[in-house]
C-alpha positions in Angstrom: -49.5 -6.8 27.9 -47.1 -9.5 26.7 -45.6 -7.1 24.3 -44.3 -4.5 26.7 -43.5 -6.9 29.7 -40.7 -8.2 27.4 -39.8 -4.6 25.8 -39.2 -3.1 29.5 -36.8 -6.5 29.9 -35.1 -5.9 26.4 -34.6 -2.7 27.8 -33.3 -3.7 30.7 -31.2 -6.3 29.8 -30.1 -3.9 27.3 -28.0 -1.3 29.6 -26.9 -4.4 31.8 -25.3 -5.7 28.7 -23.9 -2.2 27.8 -22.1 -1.3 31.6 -20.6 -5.3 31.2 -19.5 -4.8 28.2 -18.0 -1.0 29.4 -16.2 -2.4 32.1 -14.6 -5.0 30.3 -13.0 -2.9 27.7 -11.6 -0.3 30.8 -10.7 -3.6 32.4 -8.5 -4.9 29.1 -7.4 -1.6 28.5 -5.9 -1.3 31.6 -4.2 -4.6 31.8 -2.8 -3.7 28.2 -1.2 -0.8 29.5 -0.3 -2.7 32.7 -1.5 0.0 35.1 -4.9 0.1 37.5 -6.7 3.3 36.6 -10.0 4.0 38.2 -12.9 6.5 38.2 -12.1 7.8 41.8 -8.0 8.6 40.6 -7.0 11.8 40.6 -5.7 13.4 37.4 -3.0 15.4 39.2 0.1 14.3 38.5 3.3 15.6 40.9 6.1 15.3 38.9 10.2 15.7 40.4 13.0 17.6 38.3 16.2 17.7 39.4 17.8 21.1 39.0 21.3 21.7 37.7 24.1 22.8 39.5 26.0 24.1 36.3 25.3 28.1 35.5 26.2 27.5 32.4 22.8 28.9 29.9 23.4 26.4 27.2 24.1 22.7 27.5 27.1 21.2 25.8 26.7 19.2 22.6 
């Protein structure tokens, strides 16, 4: 009975180990990259362009 009492805690202590572990790389990642990312964010980004006023087609060189 020994045997599996202390395979079931392996276990466990296992997939604890693995989420810390987890978290801490997303957690150096992000502090590398010096932005706060988390799993809730959206992935939609809105992104603003300024349109030209020329009517030129080409742009000068």
């Amino acid at each position: 009975m020994p045997k599996s009492r202390l395979k079931r805690f392996l276990i466990k202590f296992g997939s604890y180990l693995r989420v810390i572990m987890v978290a801490w790389m997303v957690g150096i990642a992000n502090s590398i990259k010096q932005e706060s990312r988390f799993m809730d964010d959206t992935n939609y980004r809105i992104e603003q362009t300024d349109e030209k006023t020329d009517d030129e087609p080409f742009e000068e060189l």
